[in-house]
C-alpha positions in Angstrom: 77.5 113.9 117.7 77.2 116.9 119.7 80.0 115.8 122.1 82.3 115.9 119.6 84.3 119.9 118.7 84.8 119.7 114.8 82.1 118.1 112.8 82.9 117.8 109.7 80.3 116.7 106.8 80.7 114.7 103.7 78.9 113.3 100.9 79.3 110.6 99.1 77.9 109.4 95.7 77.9 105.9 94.6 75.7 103.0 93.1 75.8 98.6 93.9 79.0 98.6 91.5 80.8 100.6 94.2 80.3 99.3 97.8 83.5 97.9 98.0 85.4 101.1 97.4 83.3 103.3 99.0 83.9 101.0 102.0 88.0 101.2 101.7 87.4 104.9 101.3 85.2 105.3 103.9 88.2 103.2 106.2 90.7 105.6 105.2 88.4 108.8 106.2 87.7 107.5 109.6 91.6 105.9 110.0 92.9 109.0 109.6 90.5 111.1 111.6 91.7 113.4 114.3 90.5 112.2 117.9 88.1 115.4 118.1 86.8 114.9 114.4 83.0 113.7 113.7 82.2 113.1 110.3 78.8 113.5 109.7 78.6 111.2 106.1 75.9 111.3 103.7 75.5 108.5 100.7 73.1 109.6 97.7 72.3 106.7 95.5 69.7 105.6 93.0 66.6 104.6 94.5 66.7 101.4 92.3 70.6 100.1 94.0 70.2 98.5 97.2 72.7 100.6 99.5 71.2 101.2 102.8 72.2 102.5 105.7 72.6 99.2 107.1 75.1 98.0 104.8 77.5 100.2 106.5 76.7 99.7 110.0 79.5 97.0 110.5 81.6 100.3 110.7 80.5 100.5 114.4 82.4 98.1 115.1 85.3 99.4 114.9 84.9 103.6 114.4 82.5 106.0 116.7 83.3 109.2 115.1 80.6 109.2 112.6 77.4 109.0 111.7 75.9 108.4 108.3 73.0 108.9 106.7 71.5 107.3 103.0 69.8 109.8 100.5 68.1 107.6 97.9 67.3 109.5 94.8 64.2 108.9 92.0 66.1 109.6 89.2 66.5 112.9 89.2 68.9 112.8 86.0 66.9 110.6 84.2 67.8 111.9 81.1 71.6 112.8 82.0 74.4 112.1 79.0 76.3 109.0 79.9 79.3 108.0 78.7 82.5 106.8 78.7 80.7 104.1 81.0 80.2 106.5 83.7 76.7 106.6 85.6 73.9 108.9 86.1 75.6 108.8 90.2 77.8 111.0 88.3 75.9 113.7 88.4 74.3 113.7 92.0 77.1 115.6 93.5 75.1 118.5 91.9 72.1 118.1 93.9 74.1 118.4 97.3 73.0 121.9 98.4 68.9 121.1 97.9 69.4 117.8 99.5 71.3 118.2 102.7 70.2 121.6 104.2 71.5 122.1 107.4 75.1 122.8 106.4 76.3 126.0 104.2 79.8 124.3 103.2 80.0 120.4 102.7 82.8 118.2 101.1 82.1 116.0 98.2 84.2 113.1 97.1 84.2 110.3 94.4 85.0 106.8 96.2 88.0 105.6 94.2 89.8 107.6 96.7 92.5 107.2 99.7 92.4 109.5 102.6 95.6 109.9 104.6 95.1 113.0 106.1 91.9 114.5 108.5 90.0 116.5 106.4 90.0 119.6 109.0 92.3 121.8 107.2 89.8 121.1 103.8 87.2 121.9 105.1 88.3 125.0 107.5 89.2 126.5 104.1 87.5 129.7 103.7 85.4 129.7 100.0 82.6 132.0 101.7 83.3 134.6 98.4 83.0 131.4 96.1 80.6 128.6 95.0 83.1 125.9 95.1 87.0 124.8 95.8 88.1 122.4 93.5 92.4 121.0 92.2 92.9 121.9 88.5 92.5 119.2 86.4 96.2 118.7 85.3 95.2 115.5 83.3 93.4 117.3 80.8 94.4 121.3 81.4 98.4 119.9 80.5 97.2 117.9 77.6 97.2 119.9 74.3 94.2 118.1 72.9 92.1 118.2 76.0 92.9 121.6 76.1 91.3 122.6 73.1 88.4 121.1 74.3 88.5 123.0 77.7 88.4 126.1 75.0 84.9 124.9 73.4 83.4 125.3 76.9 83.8 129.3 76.7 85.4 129.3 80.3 87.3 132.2 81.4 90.7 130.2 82.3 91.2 127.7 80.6 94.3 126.7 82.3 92.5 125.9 85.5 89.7 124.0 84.2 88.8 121.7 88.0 88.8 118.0 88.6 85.3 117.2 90.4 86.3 114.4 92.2 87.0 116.5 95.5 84.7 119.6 95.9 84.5 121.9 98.9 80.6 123.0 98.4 79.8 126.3 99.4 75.8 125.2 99.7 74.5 128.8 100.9 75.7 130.2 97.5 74.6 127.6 95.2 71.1 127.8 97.1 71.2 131.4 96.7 72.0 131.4 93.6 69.3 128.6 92.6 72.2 127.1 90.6 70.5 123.1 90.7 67.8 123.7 88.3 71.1 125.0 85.6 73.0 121.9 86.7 69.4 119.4 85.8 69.3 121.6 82.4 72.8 120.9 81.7 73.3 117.6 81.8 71.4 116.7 79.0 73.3 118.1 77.2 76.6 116.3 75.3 79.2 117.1 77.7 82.4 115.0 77.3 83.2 115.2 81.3 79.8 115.2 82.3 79.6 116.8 85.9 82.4 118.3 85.8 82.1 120.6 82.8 79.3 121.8 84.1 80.5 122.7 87.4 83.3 124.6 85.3 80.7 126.2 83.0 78.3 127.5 85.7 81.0 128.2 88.6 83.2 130.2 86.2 84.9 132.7 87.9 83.1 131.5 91.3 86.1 128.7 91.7 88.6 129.0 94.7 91.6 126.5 93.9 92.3 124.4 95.8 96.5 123.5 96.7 97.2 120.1 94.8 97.2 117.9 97.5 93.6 118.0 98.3 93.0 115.9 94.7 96.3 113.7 93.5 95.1 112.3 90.5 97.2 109.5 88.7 98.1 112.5 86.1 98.8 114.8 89.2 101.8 112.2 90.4 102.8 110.9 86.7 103.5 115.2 86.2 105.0 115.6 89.5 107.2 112.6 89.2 108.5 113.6 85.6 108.7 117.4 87.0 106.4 118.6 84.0 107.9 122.4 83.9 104.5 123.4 83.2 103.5 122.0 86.2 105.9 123.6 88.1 104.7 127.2 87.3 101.3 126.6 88.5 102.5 124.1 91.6 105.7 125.3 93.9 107.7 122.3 94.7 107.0 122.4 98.1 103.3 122.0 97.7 104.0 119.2 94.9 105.9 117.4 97.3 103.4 117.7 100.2 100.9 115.7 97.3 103.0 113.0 97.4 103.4 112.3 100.5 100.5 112.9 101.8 97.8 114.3 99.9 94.1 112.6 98.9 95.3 109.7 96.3 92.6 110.0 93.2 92.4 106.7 91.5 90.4 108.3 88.5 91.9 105.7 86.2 92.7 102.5 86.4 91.1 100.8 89.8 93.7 99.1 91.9 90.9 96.5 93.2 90.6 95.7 89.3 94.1 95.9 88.1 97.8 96.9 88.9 97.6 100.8 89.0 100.1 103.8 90.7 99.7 103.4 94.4 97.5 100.4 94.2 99.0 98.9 97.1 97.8 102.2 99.5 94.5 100.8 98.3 94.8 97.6 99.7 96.6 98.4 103.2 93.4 100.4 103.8 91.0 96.9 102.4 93.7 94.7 105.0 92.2 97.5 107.6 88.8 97.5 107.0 85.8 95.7 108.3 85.2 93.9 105.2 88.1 92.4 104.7 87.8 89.1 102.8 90.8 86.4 102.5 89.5 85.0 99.2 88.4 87.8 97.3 92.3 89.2 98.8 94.6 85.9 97.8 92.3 86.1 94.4 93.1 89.4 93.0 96.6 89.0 93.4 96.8 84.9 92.5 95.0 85.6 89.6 98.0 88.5 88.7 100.9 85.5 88.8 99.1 83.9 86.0 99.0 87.5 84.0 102.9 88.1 84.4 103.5 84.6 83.5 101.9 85.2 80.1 104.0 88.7 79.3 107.0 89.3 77.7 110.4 89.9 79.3 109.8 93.9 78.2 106.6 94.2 79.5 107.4 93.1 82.9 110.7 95.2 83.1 107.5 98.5 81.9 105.6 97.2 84.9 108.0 97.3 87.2 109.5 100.7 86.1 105.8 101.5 86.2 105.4 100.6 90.0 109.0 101.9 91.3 109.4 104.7 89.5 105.8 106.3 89.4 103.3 104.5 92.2 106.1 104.3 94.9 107.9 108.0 94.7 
């Protein structure tokens, strides 16, 4: 590692459901690296999954500008608020700064995510005045409804309520600040986005924003696309476009290796590149989609194609 000029560290949380995407996500990150860029990776999981270190060593085959290492957890949310079908892993992103030590700024990401850029300019960014950088959730800050949920939370701006799915971690501050044991007290409680409210609630006013790009969310590109005015006075155009083509794709809805999605097919050029690339379970997925389109409706073909062209390939 130490031969290497820019190391860059990165966490990852993730249970058994996930191995397959963390593995495509994992491809992107190291595809896209710069040639003087080590990322130093770190998994958390439940003690109870069985990801190992040595589920991922395969990677060595093809990538030497990495290491990782597997932080297996004994439940430490135990009694964490689940819902929407989303895990206790949820919440391990919280426990970053008391688990890996040696750094005072780390990146977390979910896996349902596409890397096509290094990750140098992320993590140069200077938060050392803030706990975290985080995108604006525009999913839910541009949605009346959600809105007035973002307002129950007691937040000072509500209009840039953050997405947790990329996080620049400023770990010296949280440390500091002893802000773990808060995050373990909150999420027992009922919060409808989990994780993330919290980070909103107890980083309030400690939040540097992060340009668009760093988190592209399917609502980030269905706003940008339609050019949502009210996106537009918190985005410039220039930094919308920059999203597009090139910015972290967020697949925080649907999941291309589950269904047709926005960008699905960036997905699967990185699962043709990776190390685990499997013919059957390939052919399968998109076999199995003839017999779908054969069983819709002139309409709701024409929808999916508008859908595809219009939205995922902008």
């Amino acid at each position: 590692m130490n031969n290497h000029k820019n190391i860059i560290p990165i966490a990852f949380a993730f249970d058994d459901n996930l191995i397959i995407p963390a593995f495509i996500c994992i491809t992107s990150l190291l595809e896209n690296a710069n040639d003087n860029t080590f990322y130093d990776i770190h998994i958390l999981h439940d003690k109870d999954t069985s990801i190992n270190k040595q589920q991922f060593e395969c990677l060595n085959q093809k990538y030497s500008n990495f290491n990782i290492e597997t932080h297996s957890l004994d439940n430490p949310f135990n009694e964490g608020f689940e819902i929407r079908g989303i895990s206790k892993a949820a919440y391990y992103r919280l426990l970053i700064p008391e688990l890996i030590t040696k750094y005072n700024k780390i990146i977390y990401t979910d896996v349902d995510i596409i890397f096509r850029t290094d990750l140098s300019n992320l993590y140069n960014t200077d938060i050392s005045n803030y706990n975290i950088g985080a995108c604006i959730d525009l999913g839910l800050t541009l949605d009346p409804e959600c809105l007035e949920y973002i307002k129950s939370l007691n937040i000072s701006e509500k209009s840039k309520y953050i997405q947790s799915g990329v996080l620049l971690i400023n770990s010296y501050k949280l440390r500091e600040a002893n802000l773990t044991n808060k995050f373990k007290e909150l999420s027992g409680h009922k919060l409808r986005y989990q994780d993330q409210d919290i980070l909103n609630i107890t980083c309030d006013k400690s939040i540097y924003f992060l340009p668009i790009k760093y988190n592209m969310t399917d609502n980030a590109f269905r706003h940008i696309i339609n050019r949502n005015n009210k996106l537009l006075n918190i985005y410039s155009e220039e930094e919308c476009k920059e999203g597009v083509d090139e910015g972290i794709i967020h697949y925080n809805g649907h999941k291309p290796w589950k269904s047709y999605c926005a960008n699905f097919d960036i997905w699967w050029e990185y699962y043709r590149k990776s190390v685990i690339f499997d013919q059957e379970f390939y052919f399968n997925f998109f076999y199995s989609r003839i017999d779908d389109f054969d069983k819709l409706s002139l309409w709701k073909r024409i929808k999916i194609l508008i859908r595809y062209f219009i939205i995922g390939r902008k």
